[in-house]
N, C-alpha and C positions, 0 to 999 in steps of 0.2 A: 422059717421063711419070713424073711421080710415084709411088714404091712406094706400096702400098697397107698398111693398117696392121693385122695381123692380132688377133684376140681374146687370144692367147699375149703378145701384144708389149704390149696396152694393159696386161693386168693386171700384166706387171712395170713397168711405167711405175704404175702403181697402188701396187703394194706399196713403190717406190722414194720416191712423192710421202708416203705414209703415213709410214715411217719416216723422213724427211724434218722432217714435220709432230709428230715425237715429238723431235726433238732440239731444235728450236726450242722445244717446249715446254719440255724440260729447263732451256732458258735463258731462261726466262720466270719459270720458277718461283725460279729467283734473281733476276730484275730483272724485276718488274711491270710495273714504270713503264716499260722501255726502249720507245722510240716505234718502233726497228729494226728489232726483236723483232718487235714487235706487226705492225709492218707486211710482214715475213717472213710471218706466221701468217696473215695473213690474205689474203694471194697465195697461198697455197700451198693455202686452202683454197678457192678458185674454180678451181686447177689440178686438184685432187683431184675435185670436184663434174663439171668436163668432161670429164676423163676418163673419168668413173663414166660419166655419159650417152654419151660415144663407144663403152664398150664396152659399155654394153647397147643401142646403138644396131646393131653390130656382131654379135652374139649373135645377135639378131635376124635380119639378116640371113642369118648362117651357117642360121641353123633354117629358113629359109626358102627356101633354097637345098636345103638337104638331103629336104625337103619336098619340092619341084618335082622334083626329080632322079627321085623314085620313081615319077611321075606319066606320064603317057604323054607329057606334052605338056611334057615335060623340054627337051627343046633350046628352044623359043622363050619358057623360062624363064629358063634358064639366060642368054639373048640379053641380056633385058632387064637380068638381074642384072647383065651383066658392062658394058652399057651407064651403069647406075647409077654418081656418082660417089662413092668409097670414102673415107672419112676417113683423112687420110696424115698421116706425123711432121710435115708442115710445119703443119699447125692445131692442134698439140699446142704449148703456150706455152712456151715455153725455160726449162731448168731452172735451177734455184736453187740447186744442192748447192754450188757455186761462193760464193756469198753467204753460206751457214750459216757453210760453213768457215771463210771470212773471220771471218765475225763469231765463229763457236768459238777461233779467233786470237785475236782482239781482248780477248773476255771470259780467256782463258787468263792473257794478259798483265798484265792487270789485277787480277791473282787471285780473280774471279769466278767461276771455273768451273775443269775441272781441266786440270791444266799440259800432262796430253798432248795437250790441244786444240791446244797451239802447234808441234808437231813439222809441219817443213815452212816453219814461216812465214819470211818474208823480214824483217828485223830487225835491227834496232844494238845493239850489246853492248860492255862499257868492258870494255877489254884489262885485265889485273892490270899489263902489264908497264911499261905509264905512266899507266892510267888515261882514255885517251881513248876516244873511240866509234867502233865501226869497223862497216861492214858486216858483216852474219854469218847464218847460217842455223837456224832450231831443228831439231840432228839427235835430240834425244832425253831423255828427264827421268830423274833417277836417283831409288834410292828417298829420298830425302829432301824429293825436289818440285823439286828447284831443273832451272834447263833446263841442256843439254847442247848450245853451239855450235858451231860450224864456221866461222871468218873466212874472210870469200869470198879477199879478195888473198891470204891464206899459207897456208891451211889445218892452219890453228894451232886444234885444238880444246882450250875449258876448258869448266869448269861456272862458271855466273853462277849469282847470284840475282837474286831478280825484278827490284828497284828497280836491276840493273845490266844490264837489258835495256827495251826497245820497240822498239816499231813503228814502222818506216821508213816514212817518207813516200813515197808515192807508191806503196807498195807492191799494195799492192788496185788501183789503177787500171790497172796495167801487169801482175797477175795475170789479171785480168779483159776484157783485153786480144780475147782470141778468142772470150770467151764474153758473149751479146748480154744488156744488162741487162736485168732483169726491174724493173720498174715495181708496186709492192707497194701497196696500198690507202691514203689517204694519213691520217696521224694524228689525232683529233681535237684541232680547236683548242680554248683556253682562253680562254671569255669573259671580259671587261672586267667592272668590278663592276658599272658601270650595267646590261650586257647583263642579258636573259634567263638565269638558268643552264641550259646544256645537258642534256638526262634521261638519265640513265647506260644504261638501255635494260636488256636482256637481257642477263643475265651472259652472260664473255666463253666462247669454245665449247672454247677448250685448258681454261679450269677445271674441265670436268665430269671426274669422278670415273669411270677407265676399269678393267674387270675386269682387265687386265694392269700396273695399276697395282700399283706393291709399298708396303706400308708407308710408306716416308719419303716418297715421289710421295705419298700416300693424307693424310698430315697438311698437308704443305705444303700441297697444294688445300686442306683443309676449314679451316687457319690463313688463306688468301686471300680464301676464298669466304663465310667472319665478317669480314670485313675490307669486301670491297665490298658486303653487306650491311647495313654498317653507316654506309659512305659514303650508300646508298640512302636510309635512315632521316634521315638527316643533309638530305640532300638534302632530304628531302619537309617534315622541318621547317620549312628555309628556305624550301622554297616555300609553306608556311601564313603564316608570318611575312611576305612580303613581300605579301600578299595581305592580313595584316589592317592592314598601313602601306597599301598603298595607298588601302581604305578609308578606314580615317581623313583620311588625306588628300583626300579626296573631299570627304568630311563636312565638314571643316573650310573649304575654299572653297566650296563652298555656304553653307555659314551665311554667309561673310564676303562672299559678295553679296547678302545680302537685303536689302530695303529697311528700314531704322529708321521707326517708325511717328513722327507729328508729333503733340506732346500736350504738356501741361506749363507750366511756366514761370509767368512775367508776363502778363497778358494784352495784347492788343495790340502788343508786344516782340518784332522779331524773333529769332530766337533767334543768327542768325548775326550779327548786329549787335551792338556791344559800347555796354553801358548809359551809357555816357560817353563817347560820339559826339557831333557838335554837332550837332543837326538845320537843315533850313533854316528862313532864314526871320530877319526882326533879332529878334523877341523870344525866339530860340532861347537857352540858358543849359547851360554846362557844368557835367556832373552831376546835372540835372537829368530826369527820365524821363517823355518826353512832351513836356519844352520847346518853345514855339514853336506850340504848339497854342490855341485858345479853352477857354476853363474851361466849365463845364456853367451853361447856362443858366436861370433860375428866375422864374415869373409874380411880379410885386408885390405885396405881403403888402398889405391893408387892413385899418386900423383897425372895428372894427363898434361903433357907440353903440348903448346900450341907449335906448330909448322908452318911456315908461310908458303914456303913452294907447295907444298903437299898441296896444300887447300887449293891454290891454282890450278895445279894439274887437274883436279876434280871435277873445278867447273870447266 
């Protein structure tokens, strides 16, 4: 039977995910952009969020308990409570501290972040003594920043400088070995230019600005948080713009199916017919317009003589 998980236990599991959740911030605030990061930050705050609810789930219960106890009808309270099933370490999601580190490794090496982050890390380092690269360990940084190693085969420790140190392959995998991964929110992708563009949404939740935040925490954010505000502005332009192209484009195929109205020209002259066609017919004639046709017909003109009697008898 599984331990059960008491309110003392959740809330250092609480203070542990918090502080947790403030170092990743740390390295956020130097790399934005990192997708690692982000995706650390934001596992870590669905870990934070269930544990919140397990231990006010918890609380509860204890008040309720404590409640019943004083009541006459204490034991067949007490029955059901203990009947109830309790929230234990196994539905608490496997921690991360494992993952930070690594990655506080990784950004140390990089000089990204600072160099005591790499004390511990498993790591290749160029001997002075020919120059090659040998397995080695970070025992420690002296004051000038640079790391302090330990070669695993001879335990020959010098000081390197950065560009005379990284990270061993494979090394995170085989640290990480006993400890079950954690599966972190996954990054957003980057639409195609045809796509839709994506809405940047709510600023992100490590950016707000926290009472225990000191001075250089306190600029960094408000330097970030003008920054993806202004990505947002940016954004919404392009989305006026592509909205008034579409239009246009609307507009413009419309017109270019409407019917041409029929009017003009020559008369009787097709118009798609070109005027120096042969018509049928033999007396048809090239260049001619209308060729092959009968000419317009006209009544016989008569002579009229004048009569002189005639006209008298009239009047």
């Amino acid at each position: 039977m599984e331990e059960a998980v008491d309110a003392a236990e959740l809330r250092t599991n609480l203070q542990e995910y918090e502080d947790q959740m403030k170092q990743v911030e740390a390295l956020l605030l130097d790399q934005p952009e990192n997708e690692e990061y982000q995706s650390i930050y934001g596992g870590l705050v669905q870990v934070v969020n269930l544990t919140k609810e397990l231990l006010a789930e918890t609380e509860q219960q204890d008040h309720d308990a404590a409640t019943a106890s004083a009541s006459a009808a204490a034991p067949t309270v007490a029955a059901a409570a203990a009947a109830e099933p309790q929230p234990s370490s196994s539905t608490l999601p496997p921690t991360v501290a494992h993952q930070i580190k690594l990655a506080q490794q990784r950004a140390a090496l990089a000089g990204h972040g600072s160099a005591a982050w790499a004390i511990g890390a498993e790591v290749q380092a160029k001997y002075s003594g020919d120059g090659l690269w040998y397995d080695a360990s970070v025992t420690g940084v002296n004051e000038e920043g640079n790391f302090i190693v330990t070669f695993t085969a001879y335990g020959i420790q010098e000081v390197v400088l950065r560009h005379d140190i990284r990270q061993k392959a494979g090394a995170a995998q085989a640290g990480g070995a006993a400890i079950a991964d954690y599966k972190g929110v996954d990054a957003p992708k980057r639409n195609s230019v045809n796509e839709e563009p994506e809405q940047l949404g709510e600023m992100p939740k490590w950016l707000e600005i926290q009472p225990t935040d000191d001075e250089k925490t306190r600029l960094k954010k408000k330097k970030l948080i003008k920054s993806f505000k202004n990505k947002q502005r940016f954004q919404q332009m392009d989305t006026v713009q592509k909205e008034k192209a579409d239009a246009w484009k609307s507009f413009i195929n419309k017109k270019g199916t409407k019917k041409k109205k029929s009017g003009g020209g020559l008369a009787g002259v097709n118009k798609k017919q070109s005027m120096f066609s042969v018509a049928e017919g033999t007396a048809a004639k090239v260049g001619v317009v209308g060729s092959g046709k009968g000419m317009t017909g006209y009544g016989k003109k008569k002579r009229h003589e004048f009569d002189v009697e005639q006209e008298g008898q009239q009047e």
